[in-house]
PDB file of N, CA, C and O in Angstrom:
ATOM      1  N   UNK A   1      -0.786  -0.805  16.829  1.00  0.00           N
ATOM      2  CA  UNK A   1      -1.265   0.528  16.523  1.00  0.00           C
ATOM      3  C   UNK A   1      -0.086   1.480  16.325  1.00  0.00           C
ATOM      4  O   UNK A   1      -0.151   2.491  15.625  1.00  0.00           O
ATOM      5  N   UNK A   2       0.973   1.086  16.982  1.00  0.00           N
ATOM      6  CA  UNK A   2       2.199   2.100  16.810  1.00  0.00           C
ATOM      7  C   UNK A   2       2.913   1.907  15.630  1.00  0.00           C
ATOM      8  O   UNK A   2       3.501   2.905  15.214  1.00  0.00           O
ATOM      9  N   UNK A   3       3.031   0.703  14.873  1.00  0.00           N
ATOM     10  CA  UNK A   3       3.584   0.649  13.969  1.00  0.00           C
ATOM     11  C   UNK A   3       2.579   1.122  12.957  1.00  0.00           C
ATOM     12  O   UNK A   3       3.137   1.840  12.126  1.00  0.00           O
ATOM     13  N   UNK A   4       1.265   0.969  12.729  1.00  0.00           N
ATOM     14  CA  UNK A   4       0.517   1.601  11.574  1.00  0.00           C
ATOM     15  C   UNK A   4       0.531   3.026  11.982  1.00  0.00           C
ATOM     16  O   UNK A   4       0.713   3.612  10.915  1.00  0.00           O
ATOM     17  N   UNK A   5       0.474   3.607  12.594  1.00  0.00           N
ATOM     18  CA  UNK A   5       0.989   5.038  13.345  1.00  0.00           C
ATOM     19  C   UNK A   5       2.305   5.439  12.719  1.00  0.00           C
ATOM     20  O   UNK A   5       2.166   6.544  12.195  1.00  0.00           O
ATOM     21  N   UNK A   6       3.491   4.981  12.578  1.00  0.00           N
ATOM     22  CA  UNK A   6       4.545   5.037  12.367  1.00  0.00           C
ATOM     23  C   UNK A   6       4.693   5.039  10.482  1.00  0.00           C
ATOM     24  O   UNK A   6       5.397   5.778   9.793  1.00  0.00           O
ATOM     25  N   UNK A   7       4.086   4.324  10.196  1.00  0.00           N
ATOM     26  CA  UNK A   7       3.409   3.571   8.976  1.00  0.00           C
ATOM     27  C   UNK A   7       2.713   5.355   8.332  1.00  0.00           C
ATOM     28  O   UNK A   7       3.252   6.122   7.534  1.00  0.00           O
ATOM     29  N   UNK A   8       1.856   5.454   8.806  1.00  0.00           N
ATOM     30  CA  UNK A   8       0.894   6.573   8.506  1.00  0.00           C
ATOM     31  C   UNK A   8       2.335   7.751   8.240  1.00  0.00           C
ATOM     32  O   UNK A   8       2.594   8.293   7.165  1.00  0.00           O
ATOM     33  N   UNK A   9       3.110   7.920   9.544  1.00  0.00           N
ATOM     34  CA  UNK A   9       3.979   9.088   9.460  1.00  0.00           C
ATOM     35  C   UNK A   9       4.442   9.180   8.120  1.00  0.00           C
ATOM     36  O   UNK A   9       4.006  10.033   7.347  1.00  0.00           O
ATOM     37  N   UNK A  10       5.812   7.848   7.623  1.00  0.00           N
ATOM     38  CA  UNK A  10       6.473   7.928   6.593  1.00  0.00           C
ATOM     39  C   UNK A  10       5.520   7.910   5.604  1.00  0.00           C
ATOM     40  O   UNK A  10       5.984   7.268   4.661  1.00  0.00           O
ATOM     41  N   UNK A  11       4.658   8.216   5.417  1.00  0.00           N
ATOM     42  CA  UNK A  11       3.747   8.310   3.642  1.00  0.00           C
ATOM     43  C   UNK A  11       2.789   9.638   3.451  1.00  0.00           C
ATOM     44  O   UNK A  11       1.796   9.752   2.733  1.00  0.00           O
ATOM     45  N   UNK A  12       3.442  10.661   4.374  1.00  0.00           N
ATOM     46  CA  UNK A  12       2.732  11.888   4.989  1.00  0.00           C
ATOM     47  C   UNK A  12       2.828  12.753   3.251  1.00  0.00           C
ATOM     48  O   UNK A  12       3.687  12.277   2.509  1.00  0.00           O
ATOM     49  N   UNK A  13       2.361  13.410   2.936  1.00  0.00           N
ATOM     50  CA  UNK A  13       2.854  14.460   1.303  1.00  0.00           C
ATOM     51  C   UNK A  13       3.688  14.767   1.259  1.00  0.00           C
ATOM     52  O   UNK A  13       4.529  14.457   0.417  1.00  0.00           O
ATOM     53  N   UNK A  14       3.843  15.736   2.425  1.00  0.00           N
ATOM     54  CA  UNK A  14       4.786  16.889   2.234  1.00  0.00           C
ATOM     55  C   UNK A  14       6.272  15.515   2.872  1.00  0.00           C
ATOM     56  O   UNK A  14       6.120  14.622   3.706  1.00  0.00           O
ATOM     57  N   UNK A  15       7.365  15.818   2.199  1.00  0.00           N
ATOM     58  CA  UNK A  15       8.255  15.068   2.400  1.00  0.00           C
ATOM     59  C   UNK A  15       9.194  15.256   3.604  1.00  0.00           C
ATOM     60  O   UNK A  15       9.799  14.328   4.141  1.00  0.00           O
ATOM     61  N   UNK A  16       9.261  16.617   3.999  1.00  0.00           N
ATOM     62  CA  UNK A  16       9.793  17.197   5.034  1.00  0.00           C
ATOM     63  C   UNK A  16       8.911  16.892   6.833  1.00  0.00           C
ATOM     64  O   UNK A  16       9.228  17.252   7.967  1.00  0.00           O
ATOM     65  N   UNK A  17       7.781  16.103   6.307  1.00  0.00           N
ATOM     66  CA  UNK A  17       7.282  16.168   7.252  1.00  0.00           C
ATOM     67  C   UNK A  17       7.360  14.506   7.798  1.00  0.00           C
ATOM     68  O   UNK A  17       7.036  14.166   8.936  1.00  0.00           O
ATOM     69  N   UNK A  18       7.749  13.778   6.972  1.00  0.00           N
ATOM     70  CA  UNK A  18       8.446  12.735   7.515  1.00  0.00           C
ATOM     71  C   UNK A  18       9.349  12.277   7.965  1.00  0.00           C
ATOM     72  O   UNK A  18      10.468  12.765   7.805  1.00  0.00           O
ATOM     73  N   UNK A  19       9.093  11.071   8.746  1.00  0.00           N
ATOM     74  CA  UNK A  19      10.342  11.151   9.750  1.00  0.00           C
ATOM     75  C   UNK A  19      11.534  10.291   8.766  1.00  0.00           C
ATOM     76  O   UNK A  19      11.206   9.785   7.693  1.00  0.00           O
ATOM     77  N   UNK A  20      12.692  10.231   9.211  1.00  0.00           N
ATOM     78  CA  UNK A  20      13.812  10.192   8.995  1.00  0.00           C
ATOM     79  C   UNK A  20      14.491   8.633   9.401  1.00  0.00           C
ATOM     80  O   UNK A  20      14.374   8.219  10.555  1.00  0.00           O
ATOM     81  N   UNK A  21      15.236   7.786   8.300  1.00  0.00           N
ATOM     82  CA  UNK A  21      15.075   6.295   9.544  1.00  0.00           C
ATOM     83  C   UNK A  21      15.930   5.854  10.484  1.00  0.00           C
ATOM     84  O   UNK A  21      16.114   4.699  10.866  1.00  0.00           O
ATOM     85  N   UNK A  22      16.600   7.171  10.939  1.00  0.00           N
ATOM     86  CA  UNK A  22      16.809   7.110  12.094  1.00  0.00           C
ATOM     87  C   UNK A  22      15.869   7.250  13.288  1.00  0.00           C
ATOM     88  O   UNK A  22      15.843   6.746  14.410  1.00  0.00           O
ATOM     89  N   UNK A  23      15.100   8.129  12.622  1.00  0.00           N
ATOM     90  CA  UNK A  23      13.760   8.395  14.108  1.00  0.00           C
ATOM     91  C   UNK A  23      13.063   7.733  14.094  1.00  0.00           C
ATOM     92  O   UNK A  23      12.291   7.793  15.051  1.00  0.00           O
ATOM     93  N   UNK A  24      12.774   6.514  12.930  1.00  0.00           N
ATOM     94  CA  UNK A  24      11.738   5.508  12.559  1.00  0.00           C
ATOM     95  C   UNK A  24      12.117   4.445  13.986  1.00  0.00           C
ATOM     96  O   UNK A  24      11.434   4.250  14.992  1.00  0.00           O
ATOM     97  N   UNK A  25      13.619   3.820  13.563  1.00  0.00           N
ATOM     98  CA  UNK A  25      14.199   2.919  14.551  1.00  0.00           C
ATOM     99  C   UNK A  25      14.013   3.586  16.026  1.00  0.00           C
ATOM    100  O   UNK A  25      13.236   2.895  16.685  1.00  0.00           O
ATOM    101  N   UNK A  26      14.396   4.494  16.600  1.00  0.00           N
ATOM    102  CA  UNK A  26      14.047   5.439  17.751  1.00  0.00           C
ATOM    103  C   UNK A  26      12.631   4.907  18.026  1.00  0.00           C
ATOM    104  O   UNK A  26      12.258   4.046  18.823  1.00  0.00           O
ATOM    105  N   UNK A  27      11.838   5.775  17.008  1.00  0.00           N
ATOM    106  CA  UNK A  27      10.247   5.608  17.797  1.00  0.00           C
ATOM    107  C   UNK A  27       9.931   3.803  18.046  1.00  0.00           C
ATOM    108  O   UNK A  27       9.535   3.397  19.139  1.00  0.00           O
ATOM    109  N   UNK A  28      10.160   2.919  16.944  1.00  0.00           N
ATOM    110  CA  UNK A  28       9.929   1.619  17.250  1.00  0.00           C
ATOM    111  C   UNK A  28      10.548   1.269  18.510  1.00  0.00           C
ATOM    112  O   UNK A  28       9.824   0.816  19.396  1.00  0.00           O
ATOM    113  N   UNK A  29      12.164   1.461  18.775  1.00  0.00           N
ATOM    114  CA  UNK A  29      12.584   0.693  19.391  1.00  0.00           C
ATOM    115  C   UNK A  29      12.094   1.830  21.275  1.00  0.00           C
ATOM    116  O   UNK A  29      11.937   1.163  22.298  1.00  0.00           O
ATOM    117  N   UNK A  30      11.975   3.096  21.331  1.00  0.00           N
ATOM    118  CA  UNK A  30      11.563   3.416  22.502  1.00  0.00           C
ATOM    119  C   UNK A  30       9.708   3.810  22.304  1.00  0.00           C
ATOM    120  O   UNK A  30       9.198   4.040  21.207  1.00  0.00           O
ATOM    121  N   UNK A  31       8.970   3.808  23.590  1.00  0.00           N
ATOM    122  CA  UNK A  31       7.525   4.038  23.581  1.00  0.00           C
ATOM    123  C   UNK A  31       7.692   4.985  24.583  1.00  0.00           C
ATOM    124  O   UNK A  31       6.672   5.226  25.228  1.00  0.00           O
ATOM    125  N   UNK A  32       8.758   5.624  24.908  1.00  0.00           N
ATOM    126  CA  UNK A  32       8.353   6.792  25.623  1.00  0.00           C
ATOM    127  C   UNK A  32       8.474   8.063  24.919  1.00  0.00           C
ATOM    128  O   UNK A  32       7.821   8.969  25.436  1.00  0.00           O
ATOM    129  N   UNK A  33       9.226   8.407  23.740  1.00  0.00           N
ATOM    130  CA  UNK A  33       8.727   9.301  22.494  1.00  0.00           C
ATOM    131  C   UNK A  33       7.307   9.404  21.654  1.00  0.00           C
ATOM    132  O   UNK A  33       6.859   8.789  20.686  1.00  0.00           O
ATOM    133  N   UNK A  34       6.971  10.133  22.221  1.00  0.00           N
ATOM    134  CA  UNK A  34       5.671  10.532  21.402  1.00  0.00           C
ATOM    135  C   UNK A  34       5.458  11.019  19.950  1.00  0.00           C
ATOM    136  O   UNK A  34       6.082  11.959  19.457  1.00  0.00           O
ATOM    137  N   UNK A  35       4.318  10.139  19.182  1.00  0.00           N
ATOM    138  CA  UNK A  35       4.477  10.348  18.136  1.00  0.00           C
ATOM    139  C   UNK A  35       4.006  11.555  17.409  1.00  0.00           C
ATOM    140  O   UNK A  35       2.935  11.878  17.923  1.00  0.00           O
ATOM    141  N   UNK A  36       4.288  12.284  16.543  1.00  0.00           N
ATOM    142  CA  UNK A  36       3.091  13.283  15.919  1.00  0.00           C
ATOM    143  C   UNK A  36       1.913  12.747  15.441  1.00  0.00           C
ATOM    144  O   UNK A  36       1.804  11.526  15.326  1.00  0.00           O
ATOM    145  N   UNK A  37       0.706  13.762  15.044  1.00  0.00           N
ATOM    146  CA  UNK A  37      -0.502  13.242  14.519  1.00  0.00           C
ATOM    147  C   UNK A  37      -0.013  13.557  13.251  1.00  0.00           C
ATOM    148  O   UNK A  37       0.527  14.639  13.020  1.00  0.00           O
ATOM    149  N   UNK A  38      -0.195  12.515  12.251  1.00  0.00           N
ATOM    150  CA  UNK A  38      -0.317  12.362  11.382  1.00  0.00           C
ATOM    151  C   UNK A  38      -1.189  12.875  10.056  1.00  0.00           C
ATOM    152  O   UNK A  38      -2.258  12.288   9.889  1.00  0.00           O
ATOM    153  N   UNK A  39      -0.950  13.577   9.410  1.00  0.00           N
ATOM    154  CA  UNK A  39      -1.751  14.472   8.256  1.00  0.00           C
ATOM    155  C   UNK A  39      -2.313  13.464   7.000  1.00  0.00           C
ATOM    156  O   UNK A  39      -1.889  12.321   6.825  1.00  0.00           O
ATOM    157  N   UNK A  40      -3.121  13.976   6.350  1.00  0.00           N
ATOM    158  CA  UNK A  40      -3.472  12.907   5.509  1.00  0.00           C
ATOM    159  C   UNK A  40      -2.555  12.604   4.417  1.00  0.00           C
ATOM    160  O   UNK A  40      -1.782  13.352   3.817  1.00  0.00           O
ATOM    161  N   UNK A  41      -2.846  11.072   4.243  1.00  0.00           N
ATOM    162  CA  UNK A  41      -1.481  10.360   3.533  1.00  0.00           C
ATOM    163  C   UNK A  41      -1.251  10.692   1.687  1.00  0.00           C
ATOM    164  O   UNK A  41      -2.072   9.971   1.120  1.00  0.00           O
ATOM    165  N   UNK A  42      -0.746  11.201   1.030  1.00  0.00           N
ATOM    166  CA  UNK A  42      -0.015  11.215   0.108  1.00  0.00           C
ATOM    167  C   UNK A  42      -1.150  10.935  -0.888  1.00  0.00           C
ATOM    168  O   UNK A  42      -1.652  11.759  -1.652  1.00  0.00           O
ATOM    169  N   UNK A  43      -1.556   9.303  -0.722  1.00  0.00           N
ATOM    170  CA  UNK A  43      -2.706   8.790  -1.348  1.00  0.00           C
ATOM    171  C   UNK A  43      -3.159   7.926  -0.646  1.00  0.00           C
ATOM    172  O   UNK A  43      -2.539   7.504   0.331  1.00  0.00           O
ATOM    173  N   UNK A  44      -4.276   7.508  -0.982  1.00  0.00           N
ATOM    174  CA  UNK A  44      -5.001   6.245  -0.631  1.00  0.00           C
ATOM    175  C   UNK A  44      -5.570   5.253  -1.710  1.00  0.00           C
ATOM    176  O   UNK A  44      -6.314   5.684  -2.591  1.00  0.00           O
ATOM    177  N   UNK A  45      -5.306   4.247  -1.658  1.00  0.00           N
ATOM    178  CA  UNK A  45      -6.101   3.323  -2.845  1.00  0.00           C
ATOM    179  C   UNK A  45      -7.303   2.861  -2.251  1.00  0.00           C
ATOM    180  O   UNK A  45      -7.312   1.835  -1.571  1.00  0.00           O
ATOM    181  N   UNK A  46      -8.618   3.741  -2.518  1.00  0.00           N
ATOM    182  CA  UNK A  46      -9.860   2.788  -2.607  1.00  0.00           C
ATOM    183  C   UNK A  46     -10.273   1.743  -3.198  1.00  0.00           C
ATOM    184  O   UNK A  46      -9.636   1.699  -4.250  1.00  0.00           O
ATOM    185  N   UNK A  47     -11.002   0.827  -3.140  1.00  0.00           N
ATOM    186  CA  UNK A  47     -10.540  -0.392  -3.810  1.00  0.00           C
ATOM    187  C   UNK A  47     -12.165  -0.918  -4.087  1.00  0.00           C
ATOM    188  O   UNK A  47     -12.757  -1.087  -3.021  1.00  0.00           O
ATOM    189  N   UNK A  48     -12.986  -1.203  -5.295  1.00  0.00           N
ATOM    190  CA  UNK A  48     -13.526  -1.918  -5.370  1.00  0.00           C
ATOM    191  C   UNK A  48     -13.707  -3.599  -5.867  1.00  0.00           C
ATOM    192  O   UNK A  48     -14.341  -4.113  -6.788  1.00  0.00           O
ATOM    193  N   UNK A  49     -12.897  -4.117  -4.872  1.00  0.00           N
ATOM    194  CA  UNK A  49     -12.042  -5.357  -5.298  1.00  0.00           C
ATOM    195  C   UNK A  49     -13.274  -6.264  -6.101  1.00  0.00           C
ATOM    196  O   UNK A  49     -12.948  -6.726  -7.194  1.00  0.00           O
ATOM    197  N   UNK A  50     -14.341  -6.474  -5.724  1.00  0.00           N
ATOM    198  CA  UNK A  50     -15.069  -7.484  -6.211  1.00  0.00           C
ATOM    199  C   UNK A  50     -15.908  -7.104  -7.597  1.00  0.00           C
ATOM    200  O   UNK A  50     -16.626  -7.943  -8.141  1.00  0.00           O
ATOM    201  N   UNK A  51     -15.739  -5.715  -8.127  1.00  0.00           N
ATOM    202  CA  UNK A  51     -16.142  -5.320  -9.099  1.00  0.00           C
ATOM    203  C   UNK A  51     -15.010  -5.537  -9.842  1.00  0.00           C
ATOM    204  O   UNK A  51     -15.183  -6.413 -10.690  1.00  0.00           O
ATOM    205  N   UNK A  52     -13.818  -5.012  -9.828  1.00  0.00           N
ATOM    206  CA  UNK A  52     -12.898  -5.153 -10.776  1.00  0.00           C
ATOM    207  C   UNK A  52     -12.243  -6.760 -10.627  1.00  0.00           C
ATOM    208  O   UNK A  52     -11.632  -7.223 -11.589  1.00  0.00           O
ATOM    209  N   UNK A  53     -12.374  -7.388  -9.649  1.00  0.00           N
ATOM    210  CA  UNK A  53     -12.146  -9.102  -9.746  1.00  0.00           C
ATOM    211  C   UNK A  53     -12.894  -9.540 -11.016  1.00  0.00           C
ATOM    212  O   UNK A  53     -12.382  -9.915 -12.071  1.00  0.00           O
ATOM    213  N   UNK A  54     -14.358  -9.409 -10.686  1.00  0.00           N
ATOM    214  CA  UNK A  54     -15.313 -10.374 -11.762  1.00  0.00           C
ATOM    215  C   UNK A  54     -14.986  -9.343 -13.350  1.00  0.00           C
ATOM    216  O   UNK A  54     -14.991 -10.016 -14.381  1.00  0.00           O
ATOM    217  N   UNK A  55     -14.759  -8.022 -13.493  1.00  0.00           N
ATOM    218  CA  UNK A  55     -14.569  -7.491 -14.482  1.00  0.00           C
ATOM    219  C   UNK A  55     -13.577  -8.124 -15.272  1.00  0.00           C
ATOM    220  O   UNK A  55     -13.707  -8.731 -16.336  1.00  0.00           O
ATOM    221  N   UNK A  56     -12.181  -7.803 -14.334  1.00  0.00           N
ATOM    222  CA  UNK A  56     -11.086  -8.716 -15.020  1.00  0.00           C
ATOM    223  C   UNK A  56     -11.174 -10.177 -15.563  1.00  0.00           C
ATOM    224  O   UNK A  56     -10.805 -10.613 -16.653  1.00  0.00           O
ATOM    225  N   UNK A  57     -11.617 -10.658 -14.771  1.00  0.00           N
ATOM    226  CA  UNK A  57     -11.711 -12.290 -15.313  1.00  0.00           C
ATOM    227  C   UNK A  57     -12.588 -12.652 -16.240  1.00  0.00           C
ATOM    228  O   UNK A  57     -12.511 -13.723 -16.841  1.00  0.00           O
ATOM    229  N   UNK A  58     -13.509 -11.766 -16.429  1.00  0.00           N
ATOM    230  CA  UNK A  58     -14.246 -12.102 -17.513  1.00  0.00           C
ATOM    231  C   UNK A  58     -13.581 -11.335 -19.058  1.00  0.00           C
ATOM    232  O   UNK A  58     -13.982 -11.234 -20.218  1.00  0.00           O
ATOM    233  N   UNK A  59     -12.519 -10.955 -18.388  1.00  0.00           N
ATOM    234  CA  UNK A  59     -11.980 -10.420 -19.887  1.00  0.00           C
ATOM    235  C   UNK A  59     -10.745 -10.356 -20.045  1.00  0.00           C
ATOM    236  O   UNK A  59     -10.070  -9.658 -20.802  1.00  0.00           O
ATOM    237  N   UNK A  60     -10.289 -11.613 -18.809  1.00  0.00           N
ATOM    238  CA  UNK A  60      -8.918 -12.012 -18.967  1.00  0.00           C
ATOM    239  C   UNK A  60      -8.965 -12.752 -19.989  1.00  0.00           C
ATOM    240  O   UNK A  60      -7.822 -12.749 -20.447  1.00  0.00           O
ATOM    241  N   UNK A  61      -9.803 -13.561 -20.788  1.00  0.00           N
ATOM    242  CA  UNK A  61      -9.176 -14.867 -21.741  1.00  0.00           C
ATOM    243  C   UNK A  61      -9.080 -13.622 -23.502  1.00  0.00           C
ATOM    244  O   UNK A  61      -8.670 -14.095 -24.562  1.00  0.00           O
ATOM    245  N   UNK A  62      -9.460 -12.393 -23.400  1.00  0.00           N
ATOM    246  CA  UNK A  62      -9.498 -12.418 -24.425  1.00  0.00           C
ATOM    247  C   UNK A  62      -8.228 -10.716 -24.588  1.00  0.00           C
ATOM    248  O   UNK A  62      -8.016  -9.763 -25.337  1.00  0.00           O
ATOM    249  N   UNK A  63      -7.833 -11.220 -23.524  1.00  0.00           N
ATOM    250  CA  UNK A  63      -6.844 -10.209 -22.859  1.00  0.00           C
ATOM    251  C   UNK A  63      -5.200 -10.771 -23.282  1.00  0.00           C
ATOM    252  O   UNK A  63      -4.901 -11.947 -23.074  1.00  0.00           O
ATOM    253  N   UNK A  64      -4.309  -9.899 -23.823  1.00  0.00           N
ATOM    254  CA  UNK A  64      -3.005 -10.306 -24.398  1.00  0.00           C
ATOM    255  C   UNK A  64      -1.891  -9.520 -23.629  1.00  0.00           C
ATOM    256  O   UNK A  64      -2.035  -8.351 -23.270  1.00  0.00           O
ATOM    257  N   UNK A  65      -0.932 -10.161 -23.442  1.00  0.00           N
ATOM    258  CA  UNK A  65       0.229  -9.600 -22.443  1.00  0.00           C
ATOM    259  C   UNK A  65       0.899  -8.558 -22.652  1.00  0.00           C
ATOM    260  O   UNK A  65       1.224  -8.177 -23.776  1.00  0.00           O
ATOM    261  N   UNK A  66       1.102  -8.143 -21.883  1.00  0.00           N
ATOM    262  CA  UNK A  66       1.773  -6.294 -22.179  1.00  0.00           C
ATOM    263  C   UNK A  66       3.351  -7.024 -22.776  1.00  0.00           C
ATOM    264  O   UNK A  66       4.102  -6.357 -23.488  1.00  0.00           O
ATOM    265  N   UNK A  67       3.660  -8.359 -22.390  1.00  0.00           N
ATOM    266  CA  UNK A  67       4.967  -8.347 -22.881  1.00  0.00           C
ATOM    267  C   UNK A  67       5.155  -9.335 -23.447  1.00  0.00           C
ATOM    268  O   UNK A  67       6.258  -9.864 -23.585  1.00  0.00           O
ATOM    269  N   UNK A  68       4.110  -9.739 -23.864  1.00  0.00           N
ATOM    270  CA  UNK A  68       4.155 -11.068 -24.947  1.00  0.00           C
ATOM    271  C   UNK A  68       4.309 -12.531 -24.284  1.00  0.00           C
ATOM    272  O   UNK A  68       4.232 -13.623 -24.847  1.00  0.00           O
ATOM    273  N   UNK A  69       4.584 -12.195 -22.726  1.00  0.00           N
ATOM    274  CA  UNK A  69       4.730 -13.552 -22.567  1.00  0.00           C
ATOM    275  C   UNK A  69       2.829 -14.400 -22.001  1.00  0.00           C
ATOM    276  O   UNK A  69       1.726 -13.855 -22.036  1.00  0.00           O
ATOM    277  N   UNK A  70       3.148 -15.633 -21.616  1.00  0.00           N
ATOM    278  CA  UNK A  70       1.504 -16.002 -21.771  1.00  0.00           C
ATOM    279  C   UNK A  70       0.598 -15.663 -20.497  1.00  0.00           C
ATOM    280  O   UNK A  70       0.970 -15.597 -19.326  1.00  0.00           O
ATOM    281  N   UNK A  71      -0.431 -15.505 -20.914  1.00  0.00           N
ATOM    282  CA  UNK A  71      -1.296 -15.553 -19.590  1.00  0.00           C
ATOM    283  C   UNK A  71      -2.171 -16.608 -19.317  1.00  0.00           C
ATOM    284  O   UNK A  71      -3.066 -16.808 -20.138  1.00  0.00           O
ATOM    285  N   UNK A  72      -2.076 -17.484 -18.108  1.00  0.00           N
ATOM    286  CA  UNK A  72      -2.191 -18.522 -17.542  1.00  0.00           C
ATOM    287  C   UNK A  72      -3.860 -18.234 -16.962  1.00  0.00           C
ATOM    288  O   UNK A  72      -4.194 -17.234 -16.326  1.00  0.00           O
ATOM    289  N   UNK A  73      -4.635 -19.197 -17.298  1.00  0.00           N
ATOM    290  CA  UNK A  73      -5.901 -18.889 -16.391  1.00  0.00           C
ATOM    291  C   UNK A  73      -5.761 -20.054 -15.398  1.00  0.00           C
ATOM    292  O   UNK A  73      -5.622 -21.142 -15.956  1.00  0.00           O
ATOM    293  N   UNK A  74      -5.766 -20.079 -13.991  1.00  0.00           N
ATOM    294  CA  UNK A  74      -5.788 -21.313 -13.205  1.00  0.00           C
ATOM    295  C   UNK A  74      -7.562 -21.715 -13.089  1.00  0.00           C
ATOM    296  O   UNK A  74      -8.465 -20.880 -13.041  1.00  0.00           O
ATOM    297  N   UNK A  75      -7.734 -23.321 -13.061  1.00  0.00           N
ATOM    298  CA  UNK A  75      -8.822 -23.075 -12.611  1.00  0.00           C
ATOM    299  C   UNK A  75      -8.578 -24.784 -11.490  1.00  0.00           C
ATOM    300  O   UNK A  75      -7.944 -25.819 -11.695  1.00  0.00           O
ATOM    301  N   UNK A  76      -9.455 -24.301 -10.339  1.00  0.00           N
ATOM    302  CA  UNK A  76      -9.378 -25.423  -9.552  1.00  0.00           C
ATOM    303  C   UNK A  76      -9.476 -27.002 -10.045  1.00  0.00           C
ATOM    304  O   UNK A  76     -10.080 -27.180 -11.103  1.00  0.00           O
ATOM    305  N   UNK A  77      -8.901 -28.232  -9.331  1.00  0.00           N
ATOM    306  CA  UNK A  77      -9.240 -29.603  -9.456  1.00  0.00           C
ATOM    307  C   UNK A  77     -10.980 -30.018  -9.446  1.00  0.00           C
ATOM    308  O   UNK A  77     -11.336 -31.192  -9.551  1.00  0.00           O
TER     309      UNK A  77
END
């Protein structure tokens, strides 16, 4: 919990309001420094993984590479 705590700090908006990695190593390496509460993070990626999974793959084969090189479909034995 202290490291996603710690985690949360460095990705805070405002840039000034993060810690520094010297105080990063500090807070990890002592637990008697208390941490700040943490403000909301910068961003968050919501994720609807299983909508955009089956989206993509059904339109990976007709899908061409941003850089020309190939795109591989794996499919199991």
């Amino acid at each position: 919990m202290r490291c996603i705590h710690l985690g949360l700090l460095c990705v805070q908006d405002n840039i000034d309001s993060r810690p520094t990695m010297a105080s990063v190593v500090l807070m990890l390496s002592s637990y008697s420094i208390s941490l700040p509460v943490p403000s909301r993070p910068a961003f968050s990626m919501h994720s609807t993984m299983e909508t955009e999974t089956k989206s993509q793959s059904s339109s990976l084969s007709n899908q061409v590479s941003v850089n020309e090189a190939s795109i591989s479909e794996l499919d199991p034995r």
